[in-house]
N, CA, C and O atoms as a DFTB+ gen file, in Angstrom:
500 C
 N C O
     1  1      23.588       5.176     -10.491
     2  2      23.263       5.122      -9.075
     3  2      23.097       3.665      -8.658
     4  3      22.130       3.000      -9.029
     5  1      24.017       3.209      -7.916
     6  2      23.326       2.048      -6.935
     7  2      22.485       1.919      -5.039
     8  3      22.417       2.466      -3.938
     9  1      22.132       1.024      -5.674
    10  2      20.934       1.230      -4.116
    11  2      21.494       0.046      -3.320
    12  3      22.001      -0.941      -3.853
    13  1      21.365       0.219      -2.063
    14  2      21.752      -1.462      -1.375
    15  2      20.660      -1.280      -0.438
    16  3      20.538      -0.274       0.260
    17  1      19.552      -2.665      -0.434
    18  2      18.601      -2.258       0.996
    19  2      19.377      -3.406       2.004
    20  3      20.166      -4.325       1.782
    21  1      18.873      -2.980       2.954
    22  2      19.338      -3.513       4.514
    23  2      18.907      -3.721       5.283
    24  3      18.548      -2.633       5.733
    25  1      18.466      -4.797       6.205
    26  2      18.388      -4.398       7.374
    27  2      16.989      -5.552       7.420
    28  3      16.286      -5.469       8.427
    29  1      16.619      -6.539       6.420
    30  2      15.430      -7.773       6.190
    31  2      16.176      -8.676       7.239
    32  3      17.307      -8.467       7.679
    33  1      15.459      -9.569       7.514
    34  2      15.300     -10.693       8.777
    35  2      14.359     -11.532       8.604
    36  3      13.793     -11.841       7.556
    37  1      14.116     -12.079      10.153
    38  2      13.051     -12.686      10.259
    39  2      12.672     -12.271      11.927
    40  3      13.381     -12.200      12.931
    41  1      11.018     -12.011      11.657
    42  2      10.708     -11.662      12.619
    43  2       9.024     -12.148      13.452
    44  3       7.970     -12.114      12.817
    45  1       9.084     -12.452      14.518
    46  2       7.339     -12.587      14.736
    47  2       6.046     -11.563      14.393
    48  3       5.918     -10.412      13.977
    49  1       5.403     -12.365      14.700
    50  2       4.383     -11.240      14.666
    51  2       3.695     -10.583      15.191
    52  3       2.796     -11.133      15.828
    53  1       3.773      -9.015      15.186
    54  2       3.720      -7.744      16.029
    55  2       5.062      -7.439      16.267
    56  3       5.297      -6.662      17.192
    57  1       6.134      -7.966      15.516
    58  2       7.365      -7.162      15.877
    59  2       7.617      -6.042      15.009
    60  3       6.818      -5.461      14.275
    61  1       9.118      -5.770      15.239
    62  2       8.912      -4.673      14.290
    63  2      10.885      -4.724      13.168
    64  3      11.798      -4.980      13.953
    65  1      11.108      -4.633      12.496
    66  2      12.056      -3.961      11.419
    67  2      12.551      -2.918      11.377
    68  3      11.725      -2.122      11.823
    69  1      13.978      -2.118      10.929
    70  2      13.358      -0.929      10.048
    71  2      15.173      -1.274       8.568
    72  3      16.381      -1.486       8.463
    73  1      13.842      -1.057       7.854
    74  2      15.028      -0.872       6.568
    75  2      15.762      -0.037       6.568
    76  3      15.787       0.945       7.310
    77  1      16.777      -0.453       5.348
    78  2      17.738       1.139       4.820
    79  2      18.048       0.386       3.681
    80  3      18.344      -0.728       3.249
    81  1      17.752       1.977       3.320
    82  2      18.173       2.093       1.844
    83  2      19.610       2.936       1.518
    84  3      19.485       4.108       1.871
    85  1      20.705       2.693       1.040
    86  2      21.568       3.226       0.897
    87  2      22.353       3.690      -0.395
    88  3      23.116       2.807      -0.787
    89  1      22.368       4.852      -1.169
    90  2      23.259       4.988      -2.451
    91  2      24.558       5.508      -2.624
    92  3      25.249       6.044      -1.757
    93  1      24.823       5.323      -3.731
    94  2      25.918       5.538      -4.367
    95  2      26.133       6.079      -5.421
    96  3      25.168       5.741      -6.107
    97  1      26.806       6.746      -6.059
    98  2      27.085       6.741      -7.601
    99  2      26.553       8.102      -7.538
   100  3      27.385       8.841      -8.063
   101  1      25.238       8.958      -7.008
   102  2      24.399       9.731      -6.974
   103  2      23.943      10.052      -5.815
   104  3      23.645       9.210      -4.968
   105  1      23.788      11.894      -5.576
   106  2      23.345      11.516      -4.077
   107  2      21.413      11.290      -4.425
   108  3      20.719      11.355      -5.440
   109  1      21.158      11.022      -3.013
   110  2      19.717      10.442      -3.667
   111  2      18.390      11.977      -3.078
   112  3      17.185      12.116      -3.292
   113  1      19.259      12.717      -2.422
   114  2      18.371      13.864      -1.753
   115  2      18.036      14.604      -2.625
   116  3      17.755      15.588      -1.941
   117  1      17.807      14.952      -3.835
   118  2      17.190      15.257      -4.769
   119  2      16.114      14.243      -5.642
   120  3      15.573      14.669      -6.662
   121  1      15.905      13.092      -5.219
   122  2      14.774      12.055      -5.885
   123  2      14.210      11.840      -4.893
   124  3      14.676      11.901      -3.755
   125  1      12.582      11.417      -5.384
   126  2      11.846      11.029      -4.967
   127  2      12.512       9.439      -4.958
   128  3      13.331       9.009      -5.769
   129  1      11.908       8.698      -3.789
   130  2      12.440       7.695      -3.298
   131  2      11.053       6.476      -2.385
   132  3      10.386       6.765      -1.392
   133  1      11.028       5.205      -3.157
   134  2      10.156       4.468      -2.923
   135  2      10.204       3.248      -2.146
   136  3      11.424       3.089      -2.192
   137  1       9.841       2.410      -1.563
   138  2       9.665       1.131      -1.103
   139  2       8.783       0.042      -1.775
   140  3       7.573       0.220      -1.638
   141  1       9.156      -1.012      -2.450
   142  2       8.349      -2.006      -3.132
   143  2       8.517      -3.122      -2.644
   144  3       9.694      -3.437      -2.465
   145  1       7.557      -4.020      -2.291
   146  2       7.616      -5.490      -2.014
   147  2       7.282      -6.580      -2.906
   148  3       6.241      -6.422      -3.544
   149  1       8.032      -7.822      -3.125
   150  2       7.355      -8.870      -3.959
   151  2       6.824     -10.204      -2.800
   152  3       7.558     -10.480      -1.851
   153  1       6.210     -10.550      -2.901
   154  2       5.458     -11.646      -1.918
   155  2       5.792     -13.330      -2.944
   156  3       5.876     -13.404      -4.170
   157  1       5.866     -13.988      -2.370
   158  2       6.210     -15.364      -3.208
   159  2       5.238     -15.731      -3.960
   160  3       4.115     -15.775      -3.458
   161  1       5.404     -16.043      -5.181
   162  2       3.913     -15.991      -6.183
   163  2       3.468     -14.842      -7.053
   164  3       3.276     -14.892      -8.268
   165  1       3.323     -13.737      -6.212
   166  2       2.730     -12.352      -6.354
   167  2       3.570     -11.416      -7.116
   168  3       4.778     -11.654      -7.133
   169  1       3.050     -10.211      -7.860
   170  2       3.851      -9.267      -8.419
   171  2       3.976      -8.503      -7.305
   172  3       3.232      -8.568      -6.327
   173  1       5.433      -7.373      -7.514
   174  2       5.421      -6.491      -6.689
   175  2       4.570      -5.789      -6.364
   176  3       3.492      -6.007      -6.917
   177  1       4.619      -4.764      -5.456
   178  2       3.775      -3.974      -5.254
   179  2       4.207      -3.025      -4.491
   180  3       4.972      -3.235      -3.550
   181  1       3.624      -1.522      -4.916
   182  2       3.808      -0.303      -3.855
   183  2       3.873      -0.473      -2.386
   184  3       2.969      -1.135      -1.876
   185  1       4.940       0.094      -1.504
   186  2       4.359       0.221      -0.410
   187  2       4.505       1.703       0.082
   188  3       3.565       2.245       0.662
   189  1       5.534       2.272      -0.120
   190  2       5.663       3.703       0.312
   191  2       6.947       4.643      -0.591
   192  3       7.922       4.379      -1.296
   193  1       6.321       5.735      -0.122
   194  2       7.231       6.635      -0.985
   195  2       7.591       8.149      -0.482
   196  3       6.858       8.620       0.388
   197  1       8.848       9.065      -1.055
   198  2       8.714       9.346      -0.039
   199  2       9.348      10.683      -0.942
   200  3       9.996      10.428      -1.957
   201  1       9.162      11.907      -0.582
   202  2       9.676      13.089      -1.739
   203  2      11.290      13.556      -1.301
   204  3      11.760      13.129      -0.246
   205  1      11.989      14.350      -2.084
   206  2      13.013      14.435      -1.762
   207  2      13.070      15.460      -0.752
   208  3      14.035      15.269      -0.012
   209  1      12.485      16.339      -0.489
   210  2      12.610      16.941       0.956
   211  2      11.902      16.082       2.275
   212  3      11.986      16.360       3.471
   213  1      11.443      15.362       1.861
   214  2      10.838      14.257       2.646
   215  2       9.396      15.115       3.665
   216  3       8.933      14.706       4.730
   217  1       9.077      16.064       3.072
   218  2       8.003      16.856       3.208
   219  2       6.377      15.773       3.192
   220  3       5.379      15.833       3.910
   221  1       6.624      15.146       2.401
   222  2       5.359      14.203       1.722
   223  2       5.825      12.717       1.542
   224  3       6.812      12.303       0.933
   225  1       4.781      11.962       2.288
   226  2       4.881      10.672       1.711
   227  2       3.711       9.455       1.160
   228  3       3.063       9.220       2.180
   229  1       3.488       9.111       0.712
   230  2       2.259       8.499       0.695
   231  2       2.719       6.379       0.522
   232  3       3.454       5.785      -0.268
   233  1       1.886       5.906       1.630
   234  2       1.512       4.799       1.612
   235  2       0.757       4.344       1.186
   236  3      -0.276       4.876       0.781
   237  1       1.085       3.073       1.145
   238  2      -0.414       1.867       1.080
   239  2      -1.219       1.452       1.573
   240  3      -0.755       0.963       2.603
   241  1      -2.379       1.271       1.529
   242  2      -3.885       1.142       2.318
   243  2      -2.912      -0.021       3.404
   244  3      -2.634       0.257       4.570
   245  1      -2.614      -0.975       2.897
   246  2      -2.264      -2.092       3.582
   247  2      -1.220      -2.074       4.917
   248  3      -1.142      -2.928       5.800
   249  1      -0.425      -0.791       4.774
   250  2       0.457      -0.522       5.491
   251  2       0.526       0.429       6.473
   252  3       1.152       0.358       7.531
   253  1      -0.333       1.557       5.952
   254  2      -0.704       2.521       6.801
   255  2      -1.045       2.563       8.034
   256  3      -2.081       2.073       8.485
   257  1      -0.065       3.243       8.764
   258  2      -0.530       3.251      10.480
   259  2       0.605       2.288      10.616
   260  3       0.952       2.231      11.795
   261  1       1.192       1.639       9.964
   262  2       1.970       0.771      10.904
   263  2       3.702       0.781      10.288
   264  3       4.596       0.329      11.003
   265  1       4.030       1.418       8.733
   266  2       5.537       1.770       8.386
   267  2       5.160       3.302       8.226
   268  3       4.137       3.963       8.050
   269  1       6.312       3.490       8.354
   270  2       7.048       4.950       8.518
   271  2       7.945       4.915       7.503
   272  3       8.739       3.996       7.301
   273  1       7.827       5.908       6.859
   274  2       9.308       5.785       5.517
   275  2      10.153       7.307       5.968
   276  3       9.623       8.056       6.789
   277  1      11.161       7.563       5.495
   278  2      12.045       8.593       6.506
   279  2      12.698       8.398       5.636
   280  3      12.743       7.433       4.873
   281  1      13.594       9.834       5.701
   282  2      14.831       9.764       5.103
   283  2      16.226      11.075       5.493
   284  3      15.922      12.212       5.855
   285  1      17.394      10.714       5.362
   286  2      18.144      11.646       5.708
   287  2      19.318      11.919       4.724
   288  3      20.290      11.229       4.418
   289  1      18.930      13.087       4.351
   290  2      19.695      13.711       3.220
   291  2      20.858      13.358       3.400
   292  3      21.494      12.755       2.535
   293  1      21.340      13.679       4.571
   294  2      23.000      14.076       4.753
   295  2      23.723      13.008       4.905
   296  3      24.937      13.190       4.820
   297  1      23.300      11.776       5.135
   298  2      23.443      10.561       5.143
   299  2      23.279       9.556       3.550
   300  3      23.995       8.666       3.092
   301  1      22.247      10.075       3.133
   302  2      21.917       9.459       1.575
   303  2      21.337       8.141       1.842
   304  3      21.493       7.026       1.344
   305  1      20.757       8.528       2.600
   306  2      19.491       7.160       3.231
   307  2      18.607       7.367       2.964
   308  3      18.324       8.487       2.539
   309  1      17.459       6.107       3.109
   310  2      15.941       6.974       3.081
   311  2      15.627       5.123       3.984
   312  3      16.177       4.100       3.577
   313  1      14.769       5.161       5.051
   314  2      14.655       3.933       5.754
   315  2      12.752       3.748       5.754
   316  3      11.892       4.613       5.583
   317  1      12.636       2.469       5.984
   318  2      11.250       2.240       6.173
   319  2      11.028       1.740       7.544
   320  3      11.212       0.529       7.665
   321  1      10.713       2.316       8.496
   322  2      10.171       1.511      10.080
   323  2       9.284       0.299       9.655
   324  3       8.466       0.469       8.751
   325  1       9.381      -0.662      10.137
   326  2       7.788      -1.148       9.927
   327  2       7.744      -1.705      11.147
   328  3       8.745      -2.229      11.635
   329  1       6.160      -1.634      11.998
   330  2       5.950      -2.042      12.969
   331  2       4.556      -2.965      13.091
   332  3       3.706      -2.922      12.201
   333  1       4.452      -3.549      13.919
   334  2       3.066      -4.223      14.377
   335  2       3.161      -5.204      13.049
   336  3       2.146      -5.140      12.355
   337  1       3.869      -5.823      12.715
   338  2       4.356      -6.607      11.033
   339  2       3.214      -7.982      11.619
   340  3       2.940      -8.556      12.672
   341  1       2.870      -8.011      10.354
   342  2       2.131      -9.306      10.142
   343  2       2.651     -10.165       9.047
   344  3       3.454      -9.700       8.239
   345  1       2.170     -11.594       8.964
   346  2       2.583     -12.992       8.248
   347  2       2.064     -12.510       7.154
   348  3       1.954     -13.467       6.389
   349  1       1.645     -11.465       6.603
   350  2       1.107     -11.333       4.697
   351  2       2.265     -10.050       5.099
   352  3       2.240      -9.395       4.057
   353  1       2.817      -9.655       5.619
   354  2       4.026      -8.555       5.031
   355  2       5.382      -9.158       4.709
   356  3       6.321      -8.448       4.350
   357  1       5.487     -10.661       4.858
   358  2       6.696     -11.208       4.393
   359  2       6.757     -11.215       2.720
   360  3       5.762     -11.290       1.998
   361  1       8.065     -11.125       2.288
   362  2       8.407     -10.387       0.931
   363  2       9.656      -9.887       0.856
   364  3      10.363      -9.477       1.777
   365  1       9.840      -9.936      -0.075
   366  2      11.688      -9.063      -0.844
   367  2      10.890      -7.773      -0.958
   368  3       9.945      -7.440      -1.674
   369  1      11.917      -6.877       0.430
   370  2      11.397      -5.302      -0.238
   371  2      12.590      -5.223      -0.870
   372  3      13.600      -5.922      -0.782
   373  1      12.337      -4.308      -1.494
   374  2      12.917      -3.358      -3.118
   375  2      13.175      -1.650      -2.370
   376  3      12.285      -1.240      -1.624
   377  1      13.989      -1.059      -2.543
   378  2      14.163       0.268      -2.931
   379  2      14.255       0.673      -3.939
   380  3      14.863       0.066      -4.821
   381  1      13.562       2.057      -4.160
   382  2      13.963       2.278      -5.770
   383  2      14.112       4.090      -5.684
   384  3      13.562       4.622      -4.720
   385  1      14.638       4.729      -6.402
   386  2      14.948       6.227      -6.600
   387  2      14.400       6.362      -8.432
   388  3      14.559       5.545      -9.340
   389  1      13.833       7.520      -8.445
   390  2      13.910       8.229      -9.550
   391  2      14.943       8.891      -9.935
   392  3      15.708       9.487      -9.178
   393  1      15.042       8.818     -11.309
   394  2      16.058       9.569     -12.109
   395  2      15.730      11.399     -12.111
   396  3      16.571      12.295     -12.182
   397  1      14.459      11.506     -12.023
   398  2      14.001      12.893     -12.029
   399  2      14.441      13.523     -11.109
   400  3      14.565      12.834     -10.096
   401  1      14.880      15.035     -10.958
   402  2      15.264      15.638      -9.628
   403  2      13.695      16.182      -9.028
   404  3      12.590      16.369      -9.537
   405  1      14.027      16.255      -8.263
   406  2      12.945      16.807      -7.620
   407  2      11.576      16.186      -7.985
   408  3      11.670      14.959      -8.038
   409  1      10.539      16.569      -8.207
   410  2       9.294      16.091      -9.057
   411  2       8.595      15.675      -7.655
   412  3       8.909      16.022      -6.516
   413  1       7.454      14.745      -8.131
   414  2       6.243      13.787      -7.323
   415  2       6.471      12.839      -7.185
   416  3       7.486      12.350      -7.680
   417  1       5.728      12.239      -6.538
   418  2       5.475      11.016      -5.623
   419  2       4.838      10.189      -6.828
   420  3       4.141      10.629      -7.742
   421  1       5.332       8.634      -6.555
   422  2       4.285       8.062      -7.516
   423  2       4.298       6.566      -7.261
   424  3       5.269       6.058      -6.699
   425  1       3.254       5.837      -7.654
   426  2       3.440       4.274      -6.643
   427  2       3.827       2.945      -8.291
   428  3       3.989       1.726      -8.346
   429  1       3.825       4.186      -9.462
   430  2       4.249       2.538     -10.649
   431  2       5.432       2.606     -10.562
   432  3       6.182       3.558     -10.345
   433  1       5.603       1.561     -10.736
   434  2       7.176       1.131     -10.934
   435  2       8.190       1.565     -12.207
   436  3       9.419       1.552     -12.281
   437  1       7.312       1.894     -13.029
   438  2       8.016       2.270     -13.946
   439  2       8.275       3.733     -13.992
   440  3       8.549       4.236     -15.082
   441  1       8.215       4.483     -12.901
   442  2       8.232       5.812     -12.637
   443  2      10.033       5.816     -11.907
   444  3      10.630       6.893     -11.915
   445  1      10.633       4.743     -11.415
   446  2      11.546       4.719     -10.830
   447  2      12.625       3.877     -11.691
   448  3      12.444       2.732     -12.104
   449  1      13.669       4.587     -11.862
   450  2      14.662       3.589     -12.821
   451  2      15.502       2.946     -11.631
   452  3      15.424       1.731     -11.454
   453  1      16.177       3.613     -10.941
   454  2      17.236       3.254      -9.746
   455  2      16.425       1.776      -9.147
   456  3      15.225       1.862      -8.885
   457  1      17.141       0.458      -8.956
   458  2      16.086      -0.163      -7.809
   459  2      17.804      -0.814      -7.038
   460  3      18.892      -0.901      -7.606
   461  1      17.416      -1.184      -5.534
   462  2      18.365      -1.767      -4.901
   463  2      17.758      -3.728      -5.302
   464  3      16.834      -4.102      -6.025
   465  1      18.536      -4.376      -4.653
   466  2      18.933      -5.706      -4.759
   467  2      17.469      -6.500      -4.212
   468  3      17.068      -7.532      -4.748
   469  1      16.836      -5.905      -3.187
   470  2      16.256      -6.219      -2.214
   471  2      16.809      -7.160      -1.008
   472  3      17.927      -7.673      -0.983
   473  1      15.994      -7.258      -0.205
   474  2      16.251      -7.596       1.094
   475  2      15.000      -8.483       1.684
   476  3      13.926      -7.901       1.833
   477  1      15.112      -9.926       2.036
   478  2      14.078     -10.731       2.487
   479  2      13.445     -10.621       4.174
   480  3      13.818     -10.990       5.288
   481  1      12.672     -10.133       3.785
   482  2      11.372      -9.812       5.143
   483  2      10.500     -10.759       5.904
   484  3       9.363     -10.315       6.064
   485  1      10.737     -12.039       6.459
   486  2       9.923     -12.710       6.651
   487  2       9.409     -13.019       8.137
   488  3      10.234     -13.461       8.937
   489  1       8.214     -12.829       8.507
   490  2       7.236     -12.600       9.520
   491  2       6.628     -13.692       9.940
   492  3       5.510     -13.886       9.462
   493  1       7.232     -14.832      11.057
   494  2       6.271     -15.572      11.810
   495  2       5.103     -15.305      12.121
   496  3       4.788     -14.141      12.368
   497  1       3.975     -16.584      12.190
   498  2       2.634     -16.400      13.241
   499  2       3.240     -16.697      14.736
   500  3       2.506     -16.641      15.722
């Protein structure tokens, strides 16, 4: 499976983004499907995730209330809104898919083999 994310910039702050995640090789509507960011310096980190019926998703304290993660089967997308973006959300997000069909939600990284390239996010004051 390959992943390609899409759709990073540069943007002020209180604007808004929205990613995509896109595959190949595999369709991805049977995996659970995640969003990860690395910050310059910093290890990655969880931000959202999202099940393969897209029934359930769970975020990050940090993010909550302000990205939306979504996804559309029939397309083989899964996208992250992010809105009201602030200068600590700049970062390479990451997409990533599990190899498992179906299954849970989960925020380690090592729960996801699939990852895309990432895509640079960066947020003026």
């Amino acid at each position: 499976v390959q992943l390609q994310a899409s759709g990073g910039g540069v943007v002020q702050a209180g604007g808004f983004l929205r990613l995509s995640c896109a595959a190949s090789g595999r369709t991805l509507s049977t995996s659970a499907t995640a969003w990860f960011r690395q910050a310059p310096g910093k290890e990655r980190e969880f931000v959202a995730s999202i099940s393969w019926t897209g029934r359930s998703t769970d975020y990050a304290d940090a993010v909550k209330g302000r990205f939306t993660v979504s996804r559309d089967n029939a397309k083989n997308t899964v996208s992250l809104q992010m809105n009201s973006l602030k200068p600590e959300d700049t970062a390479v997000y990451y997409c990533a898919a599990r190899n498992e069909r179906y299954g849970s939600l989960y925020r380690a990284e090592r729960e996801y083999m699939y990852w895309g390239q990432g895509t640079q996010v960066t947020v003026s004051s």
